[in-house]
C-alpha positions as CSV (number, residue, x, y, z in Angstrom):
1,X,16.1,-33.3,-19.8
2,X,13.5,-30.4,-18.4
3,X,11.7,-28.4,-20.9
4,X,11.2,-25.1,-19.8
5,X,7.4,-23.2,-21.0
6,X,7.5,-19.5,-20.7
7,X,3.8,-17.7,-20.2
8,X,4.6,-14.0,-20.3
9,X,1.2,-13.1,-18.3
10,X,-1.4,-9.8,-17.5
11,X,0.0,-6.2,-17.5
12,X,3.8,-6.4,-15.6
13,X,4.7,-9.2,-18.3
14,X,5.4,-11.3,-15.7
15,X,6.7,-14.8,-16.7
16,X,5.2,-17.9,-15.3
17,X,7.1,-21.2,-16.1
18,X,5.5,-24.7,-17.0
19,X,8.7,-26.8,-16.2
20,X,8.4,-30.9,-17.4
21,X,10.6,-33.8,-17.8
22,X,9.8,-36.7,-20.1
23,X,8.1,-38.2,-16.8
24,X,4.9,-36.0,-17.7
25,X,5.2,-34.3,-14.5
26,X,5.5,-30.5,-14.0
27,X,6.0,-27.8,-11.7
28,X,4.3,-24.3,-12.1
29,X,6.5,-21.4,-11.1
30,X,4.8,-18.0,-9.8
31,X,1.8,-18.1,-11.7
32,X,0.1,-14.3,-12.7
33,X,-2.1,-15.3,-15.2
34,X,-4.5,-12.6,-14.7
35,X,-6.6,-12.9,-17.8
36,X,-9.0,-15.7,-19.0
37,X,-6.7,-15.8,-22.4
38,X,-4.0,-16.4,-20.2
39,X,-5.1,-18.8,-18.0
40,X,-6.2,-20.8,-21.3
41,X,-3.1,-20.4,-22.8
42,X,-1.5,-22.3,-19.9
43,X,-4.3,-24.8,-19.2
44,X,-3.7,-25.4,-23.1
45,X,-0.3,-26.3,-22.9
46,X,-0.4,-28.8,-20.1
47,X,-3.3,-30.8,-21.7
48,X,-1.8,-30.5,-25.0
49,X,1.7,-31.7,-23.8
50,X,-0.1,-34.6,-21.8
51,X,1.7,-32.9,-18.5
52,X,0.7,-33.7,-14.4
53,X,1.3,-30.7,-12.6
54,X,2.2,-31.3,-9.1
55,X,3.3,-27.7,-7.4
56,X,3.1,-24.4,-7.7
57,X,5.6,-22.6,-6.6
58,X,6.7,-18.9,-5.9
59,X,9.7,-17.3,-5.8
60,X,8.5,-14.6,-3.9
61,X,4.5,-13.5,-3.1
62,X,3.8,-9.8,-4.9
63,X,0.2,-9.7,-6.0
64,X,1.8,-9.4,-10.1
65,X,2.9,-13.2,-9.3
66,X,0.0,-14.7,-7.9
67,X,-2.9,-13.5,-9.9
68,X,-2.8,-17.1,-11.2
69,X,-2.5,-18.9,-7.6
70,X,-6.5,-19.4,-7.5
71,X,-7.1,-20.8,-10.9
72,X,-4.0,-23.2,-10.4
73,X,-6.1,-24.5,-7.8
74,X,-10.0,-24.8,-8.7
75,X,-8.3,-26.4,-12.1
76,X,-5.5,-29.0,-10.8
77,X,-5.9,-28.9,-6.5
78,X,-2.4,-27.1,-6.4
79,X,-2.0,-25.5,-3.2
80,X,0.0,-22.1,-3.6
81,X,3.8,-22.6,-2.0
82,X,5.3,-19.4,-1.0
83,X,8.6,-18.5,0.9
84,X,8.2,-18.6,4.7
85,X,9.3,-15.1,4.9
86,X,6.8,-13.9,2.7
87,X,3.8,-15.2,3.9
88,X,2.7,-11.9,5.6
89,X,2.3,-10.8,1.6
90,X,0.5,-14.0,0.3
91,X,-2.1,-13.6,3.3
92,X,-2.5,-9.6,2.9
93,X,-2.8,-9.3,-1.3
94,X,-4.7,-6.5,-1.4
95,X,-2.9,-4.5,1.2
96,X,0.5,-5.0,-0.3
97,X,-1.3,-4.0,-3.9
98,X,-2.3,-0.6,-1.9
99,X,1.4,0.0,-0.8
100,X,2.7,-0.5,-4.1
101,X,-0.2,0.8,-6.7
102,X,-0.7,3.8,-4.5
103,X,-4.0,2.8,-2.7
104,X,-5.3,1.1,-6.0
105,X,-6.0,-2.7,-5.7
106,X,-7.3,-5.2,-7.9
107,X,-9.0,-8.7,-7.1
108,X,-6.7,-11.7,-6.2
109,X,-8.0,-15.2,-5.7
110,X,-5.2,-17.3,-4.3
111,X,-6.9,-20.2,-2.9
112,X,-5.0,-21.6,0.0
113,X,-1.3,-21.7,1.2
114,X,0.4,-24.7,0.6
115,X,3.4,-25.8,2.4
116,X,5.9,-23.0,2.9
117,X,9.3,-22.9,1.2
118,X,12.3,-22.9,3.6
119,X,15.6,-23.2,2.6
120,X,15.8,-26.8,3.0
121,X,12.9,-27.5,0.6
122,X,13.6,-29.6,-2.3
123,X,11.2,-29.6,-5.1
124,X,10.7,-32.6,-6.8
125,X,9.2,-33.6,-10.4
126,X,9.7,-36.8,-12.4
127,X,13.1,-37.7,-12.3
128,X,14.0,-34.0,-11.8
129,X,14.4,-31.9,-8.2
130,X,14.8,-27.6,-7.7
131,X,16.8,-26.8,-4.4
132,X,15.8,-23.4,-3.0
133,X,18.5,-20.4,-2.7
134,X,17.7,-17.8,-0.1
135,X,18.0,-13.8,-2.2
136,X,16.0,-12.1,-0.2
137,X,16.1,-8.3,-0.6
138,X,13.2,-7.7,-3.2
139,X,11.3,-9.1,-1.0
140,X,12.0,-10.5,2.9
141,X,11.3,-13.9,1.8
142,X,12.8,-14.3,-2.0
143,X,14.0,-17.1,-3.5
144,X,15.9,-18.3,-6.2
145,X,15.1,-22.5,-7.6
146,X,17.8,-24.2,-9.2
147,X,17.9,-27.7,-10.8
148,X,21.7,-28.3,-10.8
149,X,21.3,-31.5,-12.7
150,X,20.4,-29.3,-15.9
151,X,22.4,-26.1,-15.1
152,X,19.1,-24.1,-15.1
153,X,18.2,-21.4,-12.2
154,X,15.1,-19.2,-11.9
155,X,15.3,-16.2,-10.4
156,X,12.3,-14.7,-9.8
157,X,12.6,-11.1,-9.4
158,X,15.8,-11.1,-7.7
159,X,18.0,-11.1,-10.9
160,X,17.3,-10.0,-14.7
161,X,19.2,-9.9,-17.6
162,X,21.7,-7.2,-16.7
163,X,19.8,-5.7,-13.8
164,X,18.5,-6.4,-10.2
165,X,14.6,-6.5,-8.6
166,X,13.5,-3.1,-7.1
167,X,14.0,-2.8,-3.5
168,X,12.4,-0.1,-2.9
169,X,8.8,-1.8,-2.1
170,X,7.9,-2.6,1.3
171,X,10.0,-5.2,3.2
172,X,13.2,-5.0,0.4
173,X,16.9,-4.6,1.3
174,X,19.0,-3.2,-1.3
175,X,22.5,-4.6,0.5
176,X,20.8,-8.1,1.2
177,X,19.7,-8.3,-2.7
178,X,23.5,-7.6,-3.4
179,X,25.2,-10.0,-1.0
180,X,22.4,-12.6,-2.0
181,X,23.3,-12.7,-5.5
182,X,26.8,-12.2,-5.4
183,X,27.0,-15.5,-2.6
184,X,24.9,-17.5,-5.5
185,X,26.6,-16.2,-8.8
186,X,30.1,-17.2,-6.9
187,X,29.0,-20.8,-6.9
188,X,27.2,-21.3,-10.4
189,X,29.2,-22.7,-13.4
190,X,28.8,-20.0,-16.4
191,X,26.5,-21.7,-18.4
192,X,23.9,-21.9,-15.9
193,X,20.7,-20.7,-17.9
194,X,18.4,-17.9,-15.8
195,X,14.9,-17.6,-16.4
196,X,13.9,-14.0,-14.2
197,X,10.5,-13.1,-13.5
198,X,10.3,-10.8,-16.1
199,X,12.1,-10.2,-19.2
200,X,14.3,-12.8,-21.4
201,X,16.4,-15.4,-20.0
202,X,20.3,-14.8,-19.2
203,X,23.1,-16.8,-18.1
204,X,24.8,-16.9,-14.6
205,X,28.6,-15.8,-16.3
206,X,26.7,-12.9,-18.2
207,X,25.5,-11.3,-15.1
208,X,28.6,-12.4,-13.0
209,X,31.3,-10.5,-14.9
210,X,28.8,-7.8,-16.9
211,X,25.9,-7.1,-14.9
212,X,26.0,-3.1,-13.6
213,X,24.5,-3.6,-10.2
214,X,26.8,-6.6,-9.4
């Protein structure tokens, strides 16, 4: 059994997951604590729950996910891992911040890139592993995890409850987000649980027979 720790995080709401198994070990997914109330809140957890983070991982690199990457890493060693195809983001924050925020940008500490995600990658915590699905289309290099042993996906911001990630920002693909997601939904039972990057959780049958976009 995984338990699944929700952080909605600094002002897009985005959600970064603590994800455990009764091994004690965890996995940190896209991280965008941006506030020091934020970063304790998560900090908190892990010591409270007694939990040994050993990745943190992205399901795709805009800046509103990795505001966290850097204080993951001064406070546990973890080494930001990004999608391959998205590395040109994770190395240029503050550029991509002035594409999207109009010529604003913000400070972003990521510390350095770990490994890259490829397709093949396989994730592995305690007794517990996430394979990677390819989505790009939000952005080149999106990803999807899912740990088929516990029928629970997350989506990053590829797929939300009843909706679909922008694609409008630099680098997306509105016709590869749509043949991305309809090639993953085909394949996953109903009552696969979906955590998305922002907003409440969902359920792969849900957005397979009622989601507008799909």
């Amino acid at each position: 059994m995984i338990n699944c720790k929700a952080f909605p995080v600094n002002p897009l709401s985005e959600n970064c997951y603590v994800v455990s198994d009764d091994s004690g070990e965890a996995v940190i997914i896209d991280c965008g604590a941006l506030y020091d109330g934020e970063k304790a809140a998560i900090s908190d957890y892990i010591d409270l729950e007694g939990l040994h983070p050993v990745a943190h991982i992205f399901t795709h690199a805009h800046f509103d996910h990795l505001w966290g990457a850097g204080f993951l890493y001064e406070r546990y060693g973890l080494a930001a891992r990004c999608p391959e195809g998205d590395l040109p983001f994770f190395n240029n924050v503050e550029g991509q911040m002035r594409e999207i925020l109009g010529g604003h940008t913000m400070p972003c500490t990521t510390g350095p890139a770990g490994e890259a995600i490829t397709p093949d990658s396989i994730i592995r915590f305690g007794t517990h592993q996430l394979t990677v699905i390819p989505t790009p289309g939000h952005t080149p290099g999106g990803v999807c995890f899912y740990c088929e042993s516990e029928h629970v996906l997350f989506s990053g911001d590829s797929l939300f409850q009843l909706s679909i990630g922008r694609t409008d920002f630099p680098g997306g693909n509105h016709w590869s987000l749509i043949s991305a997601l309809h090639n993953m939904l085909r394949d996953l039972p109903d009552d696969v649980t979906i955590y998305p990057g922002h907003g409440p959780a969902t359920n792969a049958g849900t957005e397979r027979t009622s989601n507008p976009y799909l």
